[in-house]
C-alpha atoms as one frame of an Amber mdcrd trajectory, in Angstrom:
protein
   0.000   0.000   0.000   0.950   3.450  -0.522   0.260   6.538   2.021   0.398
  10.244   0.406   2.152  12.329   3.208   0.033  15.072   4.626   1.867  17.933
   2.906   0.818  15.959  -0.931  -2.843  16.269   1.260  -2.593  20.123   2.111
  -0.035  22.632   0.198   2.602  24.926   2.927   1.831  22.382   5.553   3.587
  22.777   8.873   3.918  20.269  11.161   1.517  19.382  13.097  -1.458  19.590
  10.571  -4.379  20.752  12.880  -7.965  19.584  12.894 -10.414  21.441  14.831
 -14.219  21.924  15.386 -17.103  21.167  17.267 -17.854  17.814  18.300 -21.614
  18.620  16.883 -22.888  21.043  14.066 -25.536  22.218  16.524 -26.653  25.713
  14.294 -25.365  27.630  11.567 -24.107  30.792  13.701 -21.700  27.643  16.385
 -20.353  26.335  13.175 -19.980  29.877  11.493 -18.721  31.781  14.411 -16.514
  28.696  15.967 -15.064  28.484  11.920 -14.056  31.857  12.005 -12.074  32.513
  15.563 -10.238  29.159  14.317  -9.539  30.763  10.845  -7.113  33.413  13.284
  -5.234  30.177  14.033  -2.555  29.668  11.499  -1.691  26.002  12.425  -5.291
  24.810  11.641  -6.121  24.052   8.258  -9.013  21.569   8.739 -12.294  22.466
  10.144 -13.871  19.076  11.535 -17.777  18.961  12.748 -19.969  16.128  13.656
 -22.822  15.587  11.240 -24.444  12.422  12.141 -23.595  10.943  15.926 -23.638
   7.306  16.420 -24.639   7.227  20.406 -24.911   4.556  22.570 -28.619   4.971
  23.570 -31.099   6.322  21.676 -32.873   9.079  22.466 -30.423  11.532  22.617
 -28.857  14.037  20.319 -27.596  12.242  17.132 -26.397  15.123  15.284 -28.741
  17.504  12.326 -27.544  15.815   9.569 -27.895  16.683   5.975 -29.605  19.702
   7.401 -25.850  21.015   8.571 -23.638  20.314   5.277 -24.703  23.645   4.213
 -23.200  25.445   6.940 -19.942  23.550   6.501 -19.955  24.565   2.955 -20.361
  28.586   4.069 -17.838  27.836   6.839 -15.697  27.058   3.844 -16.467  29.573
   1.909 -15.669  32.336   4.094 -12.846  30.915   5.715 -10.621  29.177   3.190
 -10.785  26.188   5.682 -11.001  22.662   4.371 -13.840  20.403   5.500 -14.093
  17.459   7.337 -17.145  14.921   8.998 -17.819  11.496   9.536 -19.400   9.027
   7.731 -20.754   5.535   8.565 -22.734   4.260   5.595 -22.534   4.958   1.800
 -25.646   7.200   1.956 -23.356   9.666   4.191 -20.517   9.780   1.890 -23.561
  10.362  -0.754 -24.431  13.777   0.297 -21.242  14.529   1.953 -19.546  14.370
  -1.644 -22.706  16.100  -2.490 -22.008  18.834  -0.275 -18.401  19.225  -1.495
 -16.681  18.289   2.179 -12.969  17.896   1.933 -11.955  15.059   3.808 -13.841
  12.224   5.811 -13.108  10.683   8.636 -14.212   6.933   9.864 -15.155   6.733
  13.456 -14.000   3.894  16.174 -17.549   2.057  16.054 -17.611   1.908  12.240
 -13.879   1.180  11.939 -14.932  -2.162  13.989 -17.841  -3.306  11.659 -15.611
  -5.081   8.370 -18.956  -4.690   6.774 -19.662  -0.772   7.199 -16.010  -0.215
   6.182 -16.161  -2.191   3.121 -19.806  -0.187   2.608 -18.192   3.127   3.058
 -14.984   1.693   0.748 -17.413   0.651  -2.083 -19.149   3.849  -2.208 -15.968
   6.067  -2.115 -14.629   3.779  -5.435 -13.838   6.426  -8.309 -13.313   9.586
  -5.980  -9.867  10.868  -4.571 -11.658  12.327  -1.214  -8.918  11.958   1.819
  -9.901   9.448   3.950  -9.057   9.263   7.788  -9.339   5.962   9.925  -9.794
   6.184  13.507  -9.284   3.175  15.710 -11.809   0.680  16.413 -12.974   1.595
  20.271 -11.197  -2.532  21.598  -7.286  -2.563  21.152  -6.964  -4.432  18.217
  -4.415  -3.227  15.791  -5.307  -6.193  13.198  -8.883  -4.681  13.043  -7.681
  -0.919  12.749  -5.307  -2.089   9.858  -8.020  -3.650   8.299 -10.224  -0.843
   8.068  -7.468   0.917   6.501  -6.312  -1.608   3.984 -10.294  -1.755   2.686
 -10.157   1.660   1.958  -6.768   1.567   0.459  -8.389  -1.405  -1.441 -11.088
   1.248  -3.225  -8.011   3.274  -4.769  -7.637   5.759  -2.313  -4.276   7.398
  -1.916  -4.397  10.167   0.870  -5.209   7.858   4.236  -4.425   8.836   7.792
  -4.738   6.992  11.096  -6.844   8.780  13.814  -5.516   7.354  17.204  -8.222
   8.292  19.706  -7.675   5.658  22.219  -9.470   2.445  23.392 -12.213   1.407
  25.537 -11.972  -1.100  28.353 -13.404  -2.081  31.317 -11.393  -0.492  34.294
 -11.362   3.104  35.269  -8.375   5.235  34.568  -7.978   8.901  34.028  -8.691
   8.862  30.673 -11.997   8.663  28.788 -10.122   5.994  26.331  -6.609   4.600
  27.123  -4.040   5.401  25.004  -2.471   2.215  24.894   0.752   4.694  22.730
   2.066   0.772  22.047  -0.708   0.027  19.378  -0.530   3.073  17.141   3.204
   2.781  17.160   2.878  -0.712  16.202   0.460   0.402  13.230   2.993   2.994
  12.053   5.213   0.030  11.922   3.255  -2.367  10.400   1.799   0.295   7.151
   4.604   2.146   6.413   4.400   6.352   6.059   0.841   6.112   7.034   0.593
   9.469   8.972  -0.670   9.718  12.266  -3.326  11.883  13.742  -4.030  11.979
  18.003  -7.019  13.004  18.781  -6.618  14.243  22.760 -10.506  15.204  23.213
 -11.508  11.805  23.001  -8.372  10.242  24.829  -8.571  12.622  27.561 -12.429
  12.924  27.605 -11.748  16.640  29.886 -10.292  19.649  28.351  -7.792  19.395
  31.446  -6.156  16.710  29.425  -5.856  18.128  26.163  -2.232  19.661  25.989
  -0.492  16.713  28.042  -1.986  14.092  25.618  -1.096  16.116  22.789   2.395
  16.708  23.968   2.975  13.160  24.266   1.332  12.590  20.759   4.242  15.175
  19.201   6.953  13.467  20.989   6.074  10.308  19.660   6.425  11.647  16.478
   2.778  11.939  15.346   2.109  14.087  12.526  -0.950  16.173  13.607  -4.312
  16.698  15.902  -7.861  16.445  16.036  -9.270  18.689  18.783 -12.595  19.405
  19.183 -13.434  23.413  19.570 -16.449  24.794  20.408 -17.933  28.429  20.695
 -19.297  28.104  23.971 -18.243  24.531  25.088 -20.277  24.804  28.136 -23.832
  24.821  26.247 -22.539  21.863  23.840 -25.221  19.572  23.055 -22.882  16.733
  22.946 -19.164  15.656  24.563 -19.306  19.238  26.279 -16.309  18.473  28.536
 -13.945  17.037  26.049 -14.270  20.412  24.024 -11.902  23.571  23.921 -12.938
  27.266  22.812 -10.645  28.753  19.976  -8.688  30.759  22.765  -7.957  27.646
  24.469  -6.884  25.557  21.563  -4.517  28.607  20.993  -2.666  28.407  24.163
  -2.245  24.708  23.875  -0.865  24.672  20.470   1.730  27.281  21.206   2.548
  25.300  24.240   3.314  22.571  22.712   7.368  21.619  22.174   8.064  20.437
  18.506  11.039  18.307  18.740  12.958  16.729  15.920  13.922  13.282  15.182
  17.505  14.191  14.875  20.265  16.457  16.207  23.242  17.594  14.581  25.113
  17.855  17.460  27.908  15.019  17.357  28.231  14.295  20.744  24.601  14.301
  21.527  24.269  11.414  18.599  27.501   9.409  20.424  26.118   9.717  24.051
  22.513   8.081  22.479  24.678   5.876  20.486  26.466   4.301  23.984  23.157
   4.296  25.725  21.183   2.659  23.029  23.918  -0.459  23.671  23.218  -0.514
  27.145  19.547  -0.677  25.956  19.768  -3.829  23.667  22.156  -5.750  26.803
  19.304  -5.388  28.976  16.661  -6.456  26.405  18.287  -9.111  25.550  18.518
 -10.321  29.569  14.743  -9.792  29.357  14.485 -11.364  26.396  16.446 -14.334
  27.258  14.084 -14.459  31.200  11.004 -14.421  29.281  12.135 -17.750  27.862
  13.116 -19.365  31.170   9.645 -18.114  32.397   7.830 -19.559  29.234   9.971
 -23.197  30.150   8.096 -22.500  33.674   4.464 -21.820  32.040   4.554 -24.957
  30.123   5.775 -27.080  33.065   2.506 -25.659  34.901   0.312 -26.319  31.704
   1.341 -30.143  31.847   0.507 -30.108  35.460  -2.736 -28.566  35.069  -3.706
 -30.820  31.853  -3.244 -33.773  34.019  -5.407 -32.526  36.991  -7.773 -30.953
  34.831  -7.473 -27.456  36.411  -8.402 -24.702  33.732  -5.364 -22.047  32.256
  -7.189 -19.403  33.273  -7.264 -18.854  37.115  -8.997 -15.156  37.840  -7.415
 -15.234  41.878  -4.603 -16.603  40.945  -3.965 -13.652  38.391  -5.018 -11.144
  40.419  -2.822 -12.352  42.906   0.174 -12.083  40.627  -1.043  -8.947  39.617
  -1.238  -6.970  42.946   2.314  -8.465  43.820   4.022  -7.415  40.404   2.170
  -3.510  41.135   3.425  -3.627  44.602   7.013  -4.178  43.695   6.524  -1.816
  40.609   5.758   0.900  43.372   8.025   0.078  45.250  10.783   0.298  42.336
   9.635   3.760  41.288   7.896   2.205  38.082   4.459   3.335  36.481   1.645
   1.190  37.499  -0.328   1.519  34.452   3.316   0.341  32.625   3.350  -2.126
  34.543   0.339  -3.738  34.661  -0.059  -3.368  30.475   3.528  -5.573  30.449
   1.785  -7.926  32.404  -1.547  -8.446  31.001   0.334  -9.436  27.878   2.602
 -11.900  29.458  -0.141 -13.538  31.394  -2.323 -13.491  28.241   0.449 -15.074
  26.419   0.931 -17.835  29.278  -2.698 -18.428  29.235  -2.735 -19.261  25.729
   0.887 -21.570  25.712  -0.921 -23.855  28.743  -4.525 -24.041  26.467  -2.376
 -25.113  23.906  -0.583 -27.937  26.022  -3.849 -28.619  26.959  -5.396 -29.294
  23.559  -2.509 -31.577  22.641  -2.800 -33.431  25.745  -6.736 -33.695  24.957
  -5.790 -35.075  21.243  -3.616 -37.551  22.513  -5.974 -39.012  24.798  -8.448
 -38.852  21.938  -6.182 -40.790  19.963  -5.157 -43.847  22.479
């Protein structure tokens, strides 16, 4: 597959290619007025609004619809902005196309439905609209890629990756974990795909905004989607998440752009020596893991032969606690932590069902 960089998207584009706008098209004046104060914002070049809201329950506000592509295409026209909304079937990309909007942007509950992408991939067959992917809401970088690779599938060249986080089931402080692993592991997987953060729906509280998006520029991500809103206190929906125009302002000029490189010699020789140091220890981790994967399949013989199930919920929260209680007590990150293990224990879980199955066979057999 081949990715278009942003700047073949978006002529004179500096880094980091800004996307802002209400979470909702609510009225003509919000997306008007909120268009214009961002317009005074030289880094954004993308004004974003939601047109149709997928929401968990229904009943509540699910966006104006076709009703509010007009006053995206006089937002445009007095601002010079490009356009931007999500779509979830082919009738949206219809009238969005219709309506002459830029760029479109897949959200986390489509990007999870193989069917509604392929739908939306169909229907975009023969156009060169930009095309943006955001994650599916479970960690699942197969699924994400996916999405992405239908879409490349229809002929589209400009694609970006919208990383906006992931649900699950225990309460942190943000709305949707990060989990920075997964999009990193995407930008390895489809080469030059560029990579979009969006903080507002990562952080899920304005508060959060600039830290997420710090971290999102020093991982080398190549823009943001942050939602901006007139009056973000009166927003019909996600009214915490949002920014006003001053705010988004003040965050973007906080931010610190580093580079990937440095021209200073000695700087490169110092990272050179402690990059070494780096692969010694991984490869003493590296080389542990397998003495602890020898252990795991020791235990998965055991339990195969006293038909006691891989997965053991006290046991593993057990484990757990005591691996968090020595990561406090070593001055590491909890949340680190405990993502390291849920990976190795999900990894032991499925060695010992494996042992298991073969043992099952083999009785099967006899």
């Amino acid at each position: 597959m081949e990715f278009l960089p942003l700047s073949k998207w978006i002529p004179n584009l500096k880094k980091p290619l800004v996307i802002a706008g209400p979470c909702s098209a609510e009225s003509e004046e919000q997306v008007l007025q909120t268009a214009l104060e961002l317009k005074q914002i030289e880094d954004v070049r993308i004004f974003r609004a939601g047109i149709w809201k997928p929401r968990t329950r229904p009943g509540t506000f699910e966006g104006m619809g076709e009703k509010a592509l007009p006053w995206l295409q006089l937002a445009k026209k007095e601002t010079g902005l490009l356009t931007s909304v999500e779509v979830a079937t082919a009738h949206h990309v219809e009238l969005a196309l219709k309506y002459d909007v830029d760029i479109f942007w897949i959200g986390a509950r489509t990007s999870a439905n193989p069917f509604a992408v392929q739908e939306i991939a169909d229907s975009l067959k023969g156009t060169n609209v930009p095309v943006m992917v955001k994650n599916p809401i479970n960690a699942d970088l197969s699924l994400w890629a996916g999405a992405i690779e239908r879409i490349s599938g229809a002929g589209i060249k400009k694609i970006a990756a919208i990383h906006r986080g992931f649900s699950t089931y225990e309460q942190t402080r943000y709305r949707n974990r990060p989990i920075w692993r997964i999009p990193i592991a995407l930008k390895d997987r489809l080469k030059d795909i560029p990579m979009i953060c969006d903080p507002s729906h990562i952080g899920g509280a304005r508060s959060l905004i600039a830290e997420i998006s710090q971290k999102a520029m020093d991982i080398d991500m190549d823009g943001l989607m942050i939602e901006t809103h007139i009056n973000p206190s009166i927003a019909m929906s996600d009214a915490k998440q949002q920014v006003t125009p001053a705010s988004l302002y003040k965050i973007l000029k906080g931010l610190n752009l580093r580079s990937e490189y440095s021209s200073n010699r000695g700087f490169e020789e110092e990272i050179d020596r402690l990059r070494s140091q780096i692969d010694n220890v991984d490869k003493e981790i590296l080389e542990f893991l397998k003495i602890r994967m020898g252990i795991v399949e020791k235990i998965g013989e055991a339990k195969s032969k006293n038909d006691v199930t891989p997965l053991q919920i006290n046991r593993m929260n057990e484990m757990m606690q005591k691996r968090l209680d020595i990561a406090v007590k070593l001055e590491l990150p909890e949340v680190y932590v405990k993502e390291l293990y849920d990976i190795i224990h999900a990894e032991s879980v499925k060695k010992q069902t494996a042992i298991m199955n073969t043992f099952t066979s083999s009785e099967v057999k006899e």
